[in-house]
Structure formats: C-alpha cells, structure tokens
DRENPA-3360 file (N, C-alpha, C; in nm, 2 decimals, always signed):
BEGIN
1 = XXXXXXXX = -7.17/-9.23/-1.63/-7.16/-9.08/-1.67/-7.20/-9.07/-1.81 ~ -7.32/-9.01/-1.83/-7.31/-9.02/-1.95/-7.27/-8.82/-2.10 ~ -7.27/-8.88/-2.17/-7.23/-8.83/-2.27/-7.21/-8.62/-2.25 ~ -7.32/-8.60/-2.20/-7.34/-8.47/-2.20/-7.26/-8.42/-2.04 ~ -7.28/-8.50/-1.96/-7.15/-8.46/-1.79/-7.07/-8.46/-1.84 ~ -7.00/-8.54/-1.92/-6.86/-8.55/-1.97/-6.82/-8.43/-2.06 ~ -6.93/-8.36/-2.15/-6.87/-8.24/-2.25/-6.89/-8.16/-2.10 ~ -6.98/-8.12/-2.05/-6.99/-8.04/-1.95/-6.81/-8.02/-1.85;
9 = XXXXXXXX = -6.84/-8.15/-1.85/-6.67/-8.15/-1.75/-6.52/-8.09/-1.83 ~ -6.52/-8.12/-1.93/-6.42/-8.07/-2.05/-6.43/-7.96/-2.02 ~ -6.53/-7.88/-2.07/-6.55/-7.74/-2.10/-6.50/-7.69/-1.99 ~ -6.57/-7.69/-1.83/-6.50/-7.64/-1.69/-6.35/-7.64/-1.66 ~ -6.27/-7.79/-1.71/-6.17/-7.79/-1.71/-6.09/-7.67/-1.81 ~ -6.14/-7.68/-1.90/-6.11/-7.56/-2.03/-6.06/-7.44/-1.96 ~ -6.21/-7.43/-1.85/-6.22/-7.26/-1.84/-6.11/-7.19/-1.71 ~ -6.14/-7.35/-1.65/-6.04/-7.29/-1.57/-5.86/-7.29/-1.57;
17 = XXXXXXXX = -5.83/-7.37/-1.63/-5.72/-7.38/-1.75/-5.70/-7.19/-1.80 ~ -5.79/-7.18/-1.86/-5.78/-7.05/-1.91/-5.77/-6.91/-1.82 ~ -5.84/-6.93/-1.73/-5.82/-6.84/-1.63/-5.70/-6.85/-1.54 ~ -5.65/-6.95/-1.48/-5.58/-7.00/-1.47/-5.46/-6.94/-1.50 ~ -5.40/-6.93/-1.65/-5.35/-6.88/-1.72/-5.34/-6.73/-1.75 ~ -5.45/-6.69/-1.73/-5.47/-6.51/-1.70/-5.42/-6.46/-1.60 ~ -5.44/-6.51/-1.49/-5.39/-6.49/-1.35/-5.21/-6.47/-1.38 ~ -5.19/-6.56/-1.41/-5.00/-6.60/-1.44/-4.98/-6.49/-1.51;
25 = XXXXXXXX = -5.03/-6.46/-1.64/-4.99/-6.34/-1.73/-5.00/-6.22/-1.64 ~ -5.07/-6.18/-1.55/-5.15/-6.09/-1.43/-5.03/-6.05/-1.36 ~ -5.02/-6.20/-1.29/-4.93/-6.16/-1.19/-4.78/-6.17/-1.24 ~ -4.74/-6.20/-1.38/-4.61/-6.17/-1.45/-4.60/-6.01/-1.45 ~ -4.72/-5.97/-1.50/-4.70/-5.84/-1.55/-4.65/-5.72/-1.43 ~ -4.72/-5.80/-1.29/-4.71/-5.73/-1.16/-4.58/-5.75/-1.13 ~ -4.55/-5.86/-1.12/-4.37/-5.89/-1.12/-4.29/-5.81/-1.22 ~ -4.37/-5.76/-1.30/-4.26/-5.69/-1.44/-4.28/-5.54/-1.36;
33 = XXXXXXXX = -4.40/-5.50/-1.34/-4.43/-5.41/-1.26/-4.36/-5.32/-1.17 ~ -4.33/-5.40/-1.04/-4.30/-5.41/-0.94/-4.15/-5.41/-0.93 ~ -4.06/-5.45/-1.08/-3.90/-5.46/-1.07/-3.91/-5.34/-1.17 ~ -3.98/-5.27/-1.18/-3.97/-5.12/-1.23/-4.00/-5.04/-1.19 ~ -4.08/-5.06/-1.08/-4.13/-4.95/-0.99/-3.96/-4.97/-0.88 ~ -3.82/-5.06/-0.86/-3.78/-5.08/-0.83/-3.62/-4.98/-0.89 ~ -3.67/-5.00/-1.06/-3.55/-4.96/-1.09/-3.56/-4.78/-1.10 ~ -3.73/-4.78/-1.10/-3.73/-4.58/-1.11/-3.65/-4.52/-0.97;
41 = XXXXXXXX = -3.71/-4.64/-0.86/-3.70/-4.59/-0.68/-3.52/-4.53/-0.70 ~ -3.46/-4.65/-0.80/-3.30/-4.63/-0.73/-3.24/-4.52/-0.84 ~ -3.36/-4.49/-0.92/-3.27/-4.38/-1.04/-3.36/-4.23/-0.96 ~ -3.42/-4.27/-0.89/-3.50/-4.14/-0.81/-3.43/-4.13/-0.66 ~ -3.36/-4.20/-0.59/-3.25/-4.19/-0.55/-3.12/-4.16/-0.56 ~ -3.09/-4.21/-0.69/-2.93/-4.15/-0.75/-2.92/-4.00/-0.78 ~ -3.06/-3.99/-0.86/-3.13/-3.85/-0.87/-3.11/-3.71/-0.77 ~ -3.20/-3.78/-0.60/-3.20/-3.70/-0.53/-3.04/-3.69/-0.48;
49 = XXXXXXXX = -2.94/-3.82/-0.47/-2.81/-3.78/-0.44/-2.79/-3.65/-0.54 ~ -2.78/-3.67/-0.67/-2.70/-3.59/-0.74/-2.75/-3.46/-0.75 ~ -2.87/-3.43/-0.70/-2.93/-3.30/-0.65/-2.84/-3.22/-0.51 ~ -2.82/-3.34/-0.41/-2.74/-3.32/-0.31/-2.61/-3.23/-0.36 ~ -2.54/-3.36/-0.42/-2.40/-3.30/-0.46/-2.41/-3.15/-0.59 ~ -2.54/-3.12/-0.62/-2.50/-3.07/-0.73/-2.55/-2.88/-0.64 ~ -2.66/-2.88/-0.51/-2.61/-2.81/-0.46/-2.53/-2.72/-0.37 ~ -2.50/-2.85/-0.32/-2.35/-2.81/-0.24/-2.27/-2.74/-0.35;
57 = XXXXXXXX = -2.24/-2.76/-0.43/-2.09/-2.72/-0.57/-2.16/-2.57/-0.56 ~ -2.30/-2.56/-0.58/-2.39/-2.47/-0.64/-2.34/-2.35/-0.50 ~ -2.33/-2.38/-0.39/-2.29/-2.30/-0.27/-2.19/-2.25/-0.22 ~ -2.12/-2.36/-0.31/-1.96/-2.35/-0.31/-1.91/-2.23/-0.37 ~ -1.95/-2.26/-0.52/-1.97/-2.14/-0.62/-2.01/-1.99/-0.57 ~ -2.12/-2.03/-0.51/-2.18/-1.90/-0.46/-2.07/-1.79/-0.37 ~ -2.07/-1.88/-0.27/-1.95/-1.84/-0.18/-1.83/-1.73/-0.25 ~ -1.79/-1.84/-0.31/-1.64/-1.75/-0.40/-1.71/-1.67/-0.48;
65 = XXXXXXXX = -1.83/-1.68/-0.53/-1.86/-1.54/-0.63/-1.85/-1.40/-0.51 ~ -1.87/-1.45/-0.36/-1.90/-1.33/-0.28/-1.79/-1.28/-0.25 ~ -1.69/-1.38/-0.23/-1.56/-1.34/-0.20/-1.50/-1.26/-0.32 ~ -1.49/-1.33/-0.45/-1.43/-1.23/-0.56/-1.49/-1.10/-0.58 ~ -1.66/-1.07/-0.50/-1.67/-0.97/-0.51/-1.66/-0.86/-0.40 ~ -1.59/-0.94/-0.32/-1.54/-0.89/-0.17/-1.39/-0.86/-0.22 ~ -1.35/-0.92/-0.25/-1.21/-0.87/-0.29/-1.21/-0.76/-0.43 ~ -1.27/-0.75/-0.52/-1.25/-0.70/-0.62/-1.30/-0.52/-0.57;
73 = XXXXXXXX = -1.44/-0.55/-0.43/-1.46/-0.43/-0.36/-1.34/-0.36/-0.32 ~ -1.24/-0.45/-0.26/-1.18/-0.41/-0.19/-1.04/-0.31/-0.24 ~ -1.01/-0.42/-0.39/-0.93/-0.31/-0.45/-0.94/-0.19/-0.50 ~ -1.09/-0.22/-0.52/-1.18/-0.11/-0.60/-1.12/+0.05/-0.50 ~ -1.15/-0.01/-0.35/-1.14/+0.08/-0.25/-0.99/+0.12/-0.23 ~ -0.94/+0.03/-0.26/-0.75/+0.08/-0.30/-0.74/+0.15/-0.43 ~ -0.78/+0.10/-0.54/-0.78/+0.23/-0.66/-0.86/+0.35/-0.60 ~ -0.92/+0.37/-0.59/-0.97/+0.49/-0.53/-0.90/+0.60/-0.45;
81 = XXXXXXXX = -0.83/+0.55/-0.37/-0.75/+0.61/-0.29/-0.61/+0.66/-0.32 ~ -0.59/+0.57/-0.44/-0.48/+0.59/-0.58/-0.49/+0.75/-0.59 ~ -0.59/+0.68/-0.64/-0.69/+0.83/-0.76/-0.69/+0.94/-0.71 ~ -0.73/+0.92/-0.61/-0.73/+1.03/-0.47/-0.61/+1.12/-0.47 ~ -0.48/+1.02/-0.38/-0.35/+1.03/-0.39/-0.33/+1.13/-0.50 ~ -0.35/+1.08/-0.62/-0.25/+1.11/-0.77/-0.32/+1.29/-0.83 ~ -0.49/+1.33/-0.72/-0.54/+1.39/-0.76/-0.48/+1.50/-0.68 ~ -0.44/+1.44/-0.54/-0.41/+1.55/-0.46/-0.25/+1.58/-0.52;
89 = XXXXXXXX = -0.16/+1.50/-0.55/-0.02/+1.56/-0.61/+0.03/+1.63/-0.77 ~ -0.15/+1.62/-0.78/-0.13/+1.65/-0.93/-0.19/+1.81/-0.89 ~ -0.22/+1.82/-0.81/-0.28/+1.95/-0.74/-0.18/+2.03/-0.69 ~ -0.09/+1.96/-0.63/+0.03/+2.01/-0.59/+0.10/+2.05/-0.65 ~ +0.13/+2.00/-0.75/+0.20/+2.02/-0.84/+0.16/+2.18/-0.90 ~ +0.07/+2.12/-0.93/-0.04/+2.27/-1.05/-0.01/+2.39/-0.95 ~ -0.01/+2.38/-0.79/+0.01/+2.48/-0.76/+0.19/+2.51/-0.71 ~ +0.29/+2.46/-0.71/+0.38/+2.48/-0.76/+0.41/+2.56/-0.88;
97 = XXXXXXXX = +0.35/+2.53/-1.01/+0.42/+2.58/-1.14/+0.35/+2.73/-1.09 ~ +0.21/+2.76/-1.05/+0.19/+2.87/-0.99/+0.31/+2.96/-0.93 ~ +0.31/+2.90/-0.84/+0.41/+2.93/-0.72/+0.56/+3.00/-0.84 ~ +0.61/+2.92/-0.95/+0.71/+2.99/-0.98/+0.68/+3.04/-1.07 ~ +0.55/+3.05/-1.15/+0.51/+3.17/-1.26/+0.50/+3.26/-1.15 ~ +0.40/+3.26/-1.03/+0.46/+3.41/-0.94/+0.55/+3.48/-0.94 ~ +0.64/+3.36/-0.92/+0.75/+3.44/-0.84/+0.88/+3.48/-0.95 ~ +0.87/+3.40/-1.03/+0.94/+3.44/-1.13/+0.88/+3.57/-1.19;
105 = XXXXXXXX = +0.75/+3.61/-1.20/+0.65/+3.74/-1.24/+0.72/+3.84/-1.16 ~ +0.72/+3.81/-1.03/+0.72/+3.93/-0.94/+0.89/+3.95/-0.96 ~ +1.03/+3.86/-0.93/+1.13/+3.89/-0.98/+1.16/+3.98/-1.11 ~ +1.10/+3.97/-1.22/+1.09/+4.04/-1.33/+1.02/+4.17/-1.32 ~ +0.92/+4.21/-1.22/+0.86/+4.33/-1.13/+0.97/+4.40/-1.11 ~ +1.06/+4.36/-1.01/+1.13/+4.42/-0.92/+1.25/+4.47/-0.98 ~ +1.34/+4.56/-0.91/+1.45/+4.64/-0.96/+1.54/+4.52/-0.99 ~ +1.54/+4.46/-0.90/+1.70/+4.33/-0.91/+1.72/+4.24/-1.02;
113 = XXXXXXXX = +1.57/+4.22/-1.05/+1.56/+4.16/-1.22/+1.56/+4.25/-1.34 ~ +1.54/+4.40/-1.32/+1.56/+4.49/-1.46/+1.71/+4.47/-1.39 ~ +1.73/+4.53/-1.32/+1.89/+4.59/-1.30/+1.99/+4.48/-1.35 ~ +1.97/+4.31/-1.33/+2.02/+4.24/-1.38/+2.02/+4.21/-1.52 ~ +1.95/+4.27/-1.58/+1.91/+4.24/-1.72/+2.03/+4.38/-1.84 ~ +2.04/+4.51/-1.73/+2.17/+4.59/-1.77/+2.27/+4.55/-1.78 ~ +2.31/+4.63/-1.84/+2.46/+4.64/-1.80/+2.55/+4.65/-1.67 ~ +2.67/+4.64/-1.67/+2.75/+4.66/-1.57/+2.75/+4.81/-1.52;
121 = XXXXXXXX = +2.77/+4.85/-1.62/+2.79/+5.01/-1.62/+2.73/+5.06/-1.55 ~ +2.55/+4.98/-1.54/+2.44/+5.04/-1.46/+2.44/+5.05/-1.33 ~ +2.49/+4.91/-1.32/+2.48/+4.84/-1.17/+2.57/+4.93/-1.07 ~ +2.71/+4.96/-1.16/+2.77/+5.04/-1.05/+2.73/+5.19/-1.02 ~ +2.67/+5.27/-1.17/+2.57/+5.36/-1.11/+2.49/+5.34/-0.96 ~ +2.40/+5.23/-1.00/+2.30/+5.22/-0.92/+2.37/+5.23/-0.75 ~ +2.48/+5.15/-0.78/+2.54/+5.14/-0.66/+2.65/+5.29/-0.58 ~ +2.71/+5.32/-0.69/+2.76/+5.46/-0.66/+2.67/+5.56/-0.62;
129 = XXXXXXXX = +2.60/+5.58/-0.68/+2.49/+5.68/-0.63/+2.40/+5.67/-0.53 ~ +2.47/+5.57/-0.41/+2.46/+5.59/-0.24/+2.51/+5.69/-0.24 ~ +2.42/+5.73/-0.10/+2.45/+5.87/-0.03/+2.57/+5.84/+0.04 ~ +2.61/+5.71/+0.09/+2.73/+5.68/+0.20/+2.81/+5.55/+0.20 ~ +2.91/+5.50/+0.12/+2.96/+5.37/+0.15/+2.84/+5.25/+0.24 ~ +2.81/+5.32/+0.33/+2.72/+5.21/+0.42/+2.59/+5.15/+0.31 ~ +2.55/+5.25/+0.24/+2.47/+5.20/+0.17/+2.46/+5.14/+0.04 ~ +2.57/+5.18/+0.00/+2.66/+5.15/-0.12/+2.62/+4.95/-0.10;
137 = XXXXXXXX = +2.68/+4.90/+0.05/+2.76/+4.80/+0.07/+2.64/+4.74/+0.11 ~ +2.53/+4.79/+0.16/+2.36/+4.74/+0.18/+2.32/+4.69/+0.05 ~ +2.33/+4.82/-0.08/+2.28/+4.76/-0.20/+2.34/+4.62/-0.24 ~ +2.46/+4.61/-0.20/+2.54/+4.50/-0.29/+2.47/+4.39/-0.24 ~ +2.53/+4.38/-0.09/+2.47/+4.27/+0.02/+2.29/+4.22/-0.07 ~ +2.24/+4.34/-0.09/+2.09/+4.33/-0.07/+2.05/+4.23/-0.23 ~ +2.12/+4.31/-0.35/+2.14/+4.21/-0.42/+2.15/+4.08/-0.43 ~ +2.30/+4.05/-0.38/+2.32/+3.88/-0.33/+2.25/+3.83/-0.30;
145 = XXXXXXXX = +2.17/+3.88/-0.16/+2.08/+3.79/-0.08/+1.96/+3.77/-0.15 ~ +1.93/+3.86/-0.26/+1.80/+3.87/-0.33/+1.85/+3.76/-0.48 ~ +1.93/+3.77/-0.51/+1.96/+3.68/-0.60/+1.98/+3.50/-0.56 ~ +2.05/+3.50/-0.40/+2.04/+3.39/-0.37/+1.93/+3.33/-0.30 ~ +1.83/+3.39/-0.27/+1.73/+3.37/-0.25/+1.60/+3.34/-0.38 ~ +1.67/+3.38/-0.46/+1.57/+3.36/-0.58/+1.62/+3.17/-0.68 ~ +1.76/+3.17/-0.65/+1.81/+3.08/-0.68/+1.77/+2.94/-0.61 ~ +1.77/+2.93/-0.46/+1.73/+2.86/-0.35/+1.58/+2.83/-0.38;
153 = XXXXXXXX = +1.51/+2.95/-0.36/+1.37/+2.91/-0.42/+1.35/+2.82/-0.56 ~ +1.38/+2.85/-0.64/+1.38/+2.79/-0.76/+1.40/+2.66/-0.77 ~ +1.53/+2.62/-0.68/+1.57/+2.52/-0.69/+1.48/+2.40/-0.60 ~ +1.42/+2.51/-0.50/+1.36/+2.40/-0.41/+1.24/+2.40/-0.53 ~ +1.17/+2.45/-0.59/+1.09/+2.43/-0.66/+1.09/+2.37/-0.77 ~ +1.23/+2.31/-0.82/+1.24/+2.26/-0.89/+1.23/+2.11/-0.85 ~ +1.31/+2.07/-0.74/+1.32/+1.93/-0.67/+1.19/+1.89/-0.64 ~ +1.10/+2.01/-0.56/+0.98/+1.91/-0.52/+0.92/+1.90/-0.65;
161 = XXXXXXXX = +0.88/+1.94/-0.78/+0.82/+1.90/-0.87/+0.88/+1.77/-0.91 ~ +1.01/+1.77/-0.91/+1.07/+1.64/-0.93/+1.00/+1.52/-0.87 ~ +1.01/+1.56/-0.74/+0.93/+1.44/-0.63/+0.84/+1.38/-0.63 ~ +0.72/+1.55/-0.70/+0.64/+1.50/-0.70/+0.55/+1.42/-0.82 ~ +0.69/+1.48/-0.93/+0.64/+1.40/-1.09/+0.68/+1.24/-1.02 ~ +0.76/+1.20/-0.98/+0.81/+1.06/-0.92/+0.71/+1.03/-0.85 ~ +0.68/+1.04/-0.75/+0.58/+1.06/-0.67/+0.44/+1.00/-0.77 ~ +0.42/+1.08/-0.91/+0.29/+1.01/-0.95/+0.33/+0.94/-1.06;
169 = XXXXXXXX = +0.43/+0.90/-1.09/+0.46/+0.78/-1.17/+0.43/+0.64/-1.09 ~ +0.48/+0.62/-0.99/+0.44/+0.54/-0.90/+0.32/+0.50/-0.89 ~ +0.24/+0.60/-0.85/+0.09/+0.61/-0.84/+0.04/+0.60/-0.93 ~ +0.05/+0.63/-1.07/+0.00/+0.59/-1.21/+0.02/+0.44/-1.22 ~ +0.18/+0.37/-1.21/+0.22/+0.26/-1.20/+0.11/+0.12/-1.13 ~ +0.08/+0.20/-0.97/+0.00/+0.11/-0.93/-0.15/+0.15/-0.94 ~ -0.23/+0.25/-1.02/-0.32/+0.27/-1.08/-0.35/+0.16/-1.15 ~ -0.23/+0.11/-1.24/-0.26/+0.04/-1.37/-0.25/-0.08/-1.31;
177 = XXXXXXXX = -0.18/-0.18/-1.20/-0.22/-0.25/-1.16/-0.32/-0.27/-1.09 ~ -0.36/-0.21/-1.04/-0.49/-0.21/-0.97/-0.65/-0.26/-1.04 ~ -0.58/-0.16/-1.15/-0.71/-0.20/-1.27/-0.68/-0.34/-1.29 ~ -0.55/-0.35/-1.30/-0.55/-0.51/-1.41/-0.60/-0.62/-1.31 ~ -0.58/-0.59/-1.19/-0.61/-0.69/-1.08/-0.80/-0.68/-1.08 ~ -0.84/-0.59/-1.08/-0.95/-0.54/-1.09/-1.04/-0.63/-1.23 ~ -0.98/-0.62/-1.33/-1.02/-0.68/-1.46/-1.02/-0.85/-1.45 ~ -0.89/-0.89/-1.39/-0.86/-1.02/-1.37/-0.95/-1.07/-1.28;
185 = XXXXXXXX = -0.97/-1.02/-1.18/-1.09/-1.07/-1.05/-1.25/-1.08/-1.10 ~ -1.26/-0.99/-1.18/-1.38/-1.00/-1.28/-1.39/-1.09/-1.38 ~ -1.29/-1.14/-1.41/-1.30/-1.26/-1.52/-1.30/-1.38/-1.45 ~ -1.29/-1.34/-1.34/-1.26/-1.48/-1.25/-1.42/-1.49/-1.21 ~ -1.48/-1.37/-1.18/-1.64/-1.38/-1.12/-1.72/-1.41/-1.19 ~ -1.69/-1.34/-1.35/-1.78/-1.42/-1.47/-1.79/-1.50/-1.50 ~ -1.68/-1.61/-1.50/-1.66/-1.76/-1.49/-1.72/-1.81/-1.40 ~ -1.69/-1.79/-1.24/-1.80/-1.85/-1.13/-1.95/-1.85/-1.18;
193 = XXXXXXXX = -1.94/-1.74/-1.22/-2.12/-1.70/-1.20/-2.16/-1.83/-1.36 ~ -2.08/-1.83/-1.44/-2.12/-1.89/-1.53/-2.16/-2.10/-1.51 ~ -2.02/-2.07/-1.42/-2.06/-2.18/-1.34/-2.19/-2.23/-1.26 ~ -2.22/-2.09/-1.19/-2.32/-2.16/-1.12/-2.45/-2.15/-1.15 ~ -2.46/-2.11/-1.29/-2.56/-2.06/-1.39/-2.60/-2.19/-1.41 ~ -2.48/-2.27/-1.46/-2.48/-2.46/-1.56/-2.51/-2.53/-1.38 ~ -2.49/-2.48/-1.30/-2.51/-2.61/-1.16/-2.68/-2.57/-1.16 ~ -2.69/-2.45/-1.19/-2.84/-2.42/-1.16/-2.95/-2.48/-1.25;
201 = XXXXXXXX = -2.92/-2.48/-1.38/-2.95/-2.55/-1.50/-2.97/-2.67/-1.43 ~ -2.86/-2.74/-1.41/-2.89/-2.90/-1.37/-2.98/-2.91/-1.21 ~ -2.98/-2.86/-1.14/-3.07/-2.81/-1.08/-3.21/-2.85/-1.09 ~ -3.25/-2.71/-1.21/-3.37/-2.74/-1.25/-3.36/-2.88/-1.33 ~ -3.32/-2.93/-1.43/-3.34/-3.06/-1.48/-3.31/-3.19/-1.40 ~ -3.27/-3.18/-1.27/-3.27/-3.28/-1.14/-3.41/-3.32/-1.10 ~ -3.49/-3.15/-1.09/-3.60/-3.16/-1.00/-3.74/-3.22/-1.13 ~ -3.67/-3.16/-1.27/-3.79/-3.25/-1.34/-3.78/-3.39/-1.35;
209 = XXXXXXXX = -3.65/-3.44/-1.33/-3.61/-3.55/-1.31/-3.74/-3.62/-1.23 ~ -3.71/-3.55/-1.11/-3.76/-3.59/-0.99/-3.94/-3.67/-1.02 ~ -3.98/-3.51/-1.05/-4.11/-3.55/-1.07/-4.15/-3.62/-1.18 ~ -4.08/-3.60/-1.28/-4.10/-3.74/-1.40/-4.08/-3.91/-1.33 ~ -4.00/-3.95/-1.25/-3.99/-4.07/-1.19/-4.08/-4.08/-1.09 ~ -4.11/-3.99/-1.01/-4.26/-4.00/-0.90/-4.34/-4.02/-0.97 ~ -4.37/-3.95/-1.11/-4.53/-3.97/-1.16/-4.50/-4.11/-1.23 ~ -4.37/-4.20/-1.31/-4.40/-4.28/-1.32/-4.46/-4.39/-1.24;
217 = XXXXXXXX = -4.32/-4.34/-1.09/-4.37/-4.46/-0.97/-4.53/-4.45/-0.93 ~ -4.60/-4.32/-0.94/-4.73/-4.38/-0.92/-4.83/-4.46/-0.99 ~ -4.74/-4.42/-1.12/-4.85/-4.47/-1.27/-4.84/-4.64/-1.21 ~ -4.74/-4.71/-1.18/-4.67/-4.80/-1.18/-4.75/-4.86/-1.06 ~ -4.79/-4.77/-0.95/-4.83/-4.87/-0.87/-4.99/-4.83/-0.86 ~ -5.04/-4.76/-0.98/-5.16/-4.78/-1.05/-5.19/-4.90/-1.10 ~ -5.08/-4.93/-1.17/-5.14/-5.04/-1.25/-5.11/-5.18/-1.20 ~ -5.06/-5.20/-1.05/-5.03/-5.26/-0.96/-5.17/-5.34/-0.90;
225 = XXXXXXXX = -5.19/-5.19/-0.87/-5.32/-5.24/-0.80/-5.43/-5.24/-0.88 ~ -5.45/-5.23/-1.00/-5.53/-5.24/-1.09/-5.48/-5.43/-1.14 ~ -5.42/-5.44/-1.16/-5.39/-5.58/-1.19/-5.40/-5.67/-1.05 ~ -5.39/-5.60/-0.93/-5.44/-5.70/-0.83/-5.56/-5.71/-0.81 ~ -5.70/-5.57/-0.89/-5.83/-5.59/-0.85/-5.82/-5.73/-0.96 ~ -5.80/-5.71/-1.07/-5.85/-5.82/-1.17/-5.80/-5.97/-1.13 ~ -5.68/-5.97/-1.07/-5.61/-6.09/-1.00/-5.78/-6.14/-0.90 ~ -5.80/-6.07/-0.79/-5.87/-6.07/-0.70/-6.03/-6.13/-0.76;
233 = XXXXXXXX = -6.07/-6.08/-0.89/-6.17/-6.08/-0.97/-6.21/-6.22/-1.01 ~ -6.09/-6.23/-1.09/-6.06/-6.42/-1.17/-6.07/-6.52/-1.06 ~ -6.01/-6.49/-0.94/-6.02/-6.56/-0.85/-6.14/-6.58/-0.74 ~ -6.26/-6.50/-0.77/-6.37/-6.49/-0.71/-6.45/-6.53/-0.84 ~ -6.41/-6.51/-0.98/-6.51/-6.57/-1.11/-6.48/-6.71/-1.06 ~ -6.34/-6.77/-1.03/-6.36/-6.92/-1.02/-6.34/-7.02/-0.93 ~ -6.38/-6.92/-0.79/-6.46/-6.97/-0.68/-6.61/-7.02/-0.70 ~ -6.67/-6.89/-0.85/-6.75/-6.87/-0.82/-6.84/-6.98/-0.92;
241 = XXXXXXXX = -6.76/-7.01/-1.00/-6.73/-7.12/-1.16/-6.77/-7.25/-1.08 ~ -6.65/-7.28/-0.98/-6.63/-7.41/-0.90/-6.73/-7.43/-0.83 ~ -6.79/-7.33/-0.73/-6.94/-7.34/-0.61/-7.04/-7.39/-0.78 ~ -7.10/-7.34/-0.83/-7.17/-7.36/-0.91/-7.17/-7.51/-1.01 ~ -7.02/-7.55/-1.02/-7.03/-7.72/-1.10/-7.04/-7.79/-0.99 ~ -6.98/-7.74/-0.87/-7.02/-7.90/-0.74/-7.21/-7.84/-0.75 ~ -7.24/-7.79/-0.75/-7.42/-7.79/-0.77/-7.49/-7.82/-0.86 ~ -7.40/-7.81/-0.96/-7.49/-7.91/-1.11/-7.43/-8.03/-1.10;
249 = X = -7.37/-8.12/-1.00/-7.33/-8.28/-1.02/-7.40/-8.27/-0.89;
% end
C-alpha cells in the first residue's frame, strides 16, 4: 500500500467520523424535539381539562345569575302589588276625609247644627212652637236621632281611617323590605355576573393557550421531520461516500 491509499484512507475515515457525528447531534436534537413536542401535548391537555372545568363554573354561574333574576323578578312582582295595595288605601282613605268634610258640610247646612250652636233658650222655642205635643216630642226624638247619627258616623269614620292608616304602615313597612330584598338580590347578581365575566376572561386566555401550544406542536414536528430529511440525507451522502471508495481500491 503505498503512500498516497493510505492519506486517501485517513481522510474517508475522517469524513465519516464526521458525519457520523452529525447524524448523533441530528438525532439528539430530534430526541430533544420529540420530549417537547411531549411536554406541550400534556400542558395542551391540562389546558383543554381546565377549559372543561372552567366552563362548567362558567354555567354554573350562568344559571344562578337567571335564578337571581328570576327571583329578584319575582319580588319585583310582590312590590308592585304593595304599591298597588298602598295606592288603593291611600285612595280610600282620601275618599273618607271627603266623606267627612261632606258630611260635616252638610251637618253645618242643616237646622240641627245652627240650632245646636244657640242657645237653650232657642231650642225650646224651636220646640214649643209645635202646633201639638205630638210634634213637639217628633222634634226632640228627631234631634237625638240626628245627633246620634252624626256621632256614629263620625266615629265609624274615624276607626276606618284608623285601619286604614295601620293598614298602610304595614304596607309601607313591607314596601321597604321588599326594596331591600330587591337591592340585596342585585348585589348578589352583580357579583355573579362579575364572576362570570373573570371565568369568561379565562376562557378566552385558555383558547389562546390552546392555539399557542398547537402552533408550537406543529413548529416542533416541523422541525422533526426536517431533521429526519437531513438524517435520511447524511445517510445516503455516505452510502454514497462508501459505494464510491470500494471503486477507487
């Protein structure tokens, strides 16, 4: 063998040595590759779990916002009817004080209210000067009954105002609860809703999640198969290295 086979043989050894060694770095890099295309899959996983769990909460939420505003409807429809209530007794009322400015008007009209406002002196005029005892004993009668009838009235008009001022204290009373229930159920829905505002938030930053780890997993098995054409490459340069030195010996 002389001098110049022998550098010839060196050098082939060399090259394939070197290539050799590219391949390794190749297929480390694919192995580095491939346990990352491994660790995105299970954080793109945990991902889509916590997308799971994060809309269910998101539904949950939803729910009770409909109920708080199913219920808050519902009081809404009980104050109302308050209002109603307190409108029709305050009505009542207004036509009572009517009722006894009338009638108090018309008593102050009539003879029995001037004649009461005289003297004694008058009354028994008034009364003496019947044509007949019979009538004498009519006016007196007629008096009484007009006086105790004015008295009765009054009084019944006194009590139902009473009733009916009680009557809307109550109704005022549960007015004002109603509101406060009303106010409280609202703070309660502004909260939900705020809640499901921050589940929705995460939501959206789940799904960019999402597609940030798909695009890396494709980049990833880009460069997968890009490192297997070159793998595939080196290995056909030094098929192609080797066919070629068994033909120069």
């Amino acid at each position: 063998m002389n001098v110049s086979r022998i550098i010839l043989l060196v050098i082939l050894i060399i090259f394939f040595d070197a290539n050799s060694q590219t391949k390794q770095d190749l297929e480390k890099q694919k192995s580095q590759i491939l346990n990352d295309i491994k660790k995105i899959e299970l954080k793109l996983a945990e991902n889509s779990n916590q997308k799971k769990l994060i809309i269910f909460n998101a539904e949950d939420i939803n729910y009770k916002i409909k109920l708080q505003q199913n219920l808050i409807n519902n009081i809404n429809s009980q104050l109302n009817l308050i209002i109603n209530e307190i409108d029709i007794n305050e009505n009542r009322l207004a036509d009572l004080k009517k009722r006894e400015l009338t009638l108090k008007d018309e008593l102050s009209k009539m003879l029995l209210s001037a004649y009461k406002k005289k003297s004694n002196i008058n009354k028994l005029m008034f009364i003496f000067s019947s044509s007949s005892f019979q009538q004498a004993y009519k006016r007196i009668q007629y008096f009484k009954q007009y006086a105790n009838f004015q008295n009765k009235t009054l009084s019944k008009i006194k009590v139902t105002t009473e009733e009916i001022n009680n009557v809307i204290i109550v109704l005022d009373s549960q007015k004002t609860n109603k509101k406060q229930l009303i106010d409280e159920n609202e703070e309660i829905k502004r909260d939900l809703s705020i809640e499901y505002d921050t589940l929705n938030n995460l939501i959206d930053e789940v799904n960019k999640n999402q597609k940030k780890y798909s695009s890396e997993i494709k980049q990833k098995q880009r460069l997968s198969k890009e490192i297997d054409r070159k793998i595939e490459k080196l290995i056909k340069e030094a098929l192609a290295k080797s066919k070629s030195k068994d033909e120069g010996f």
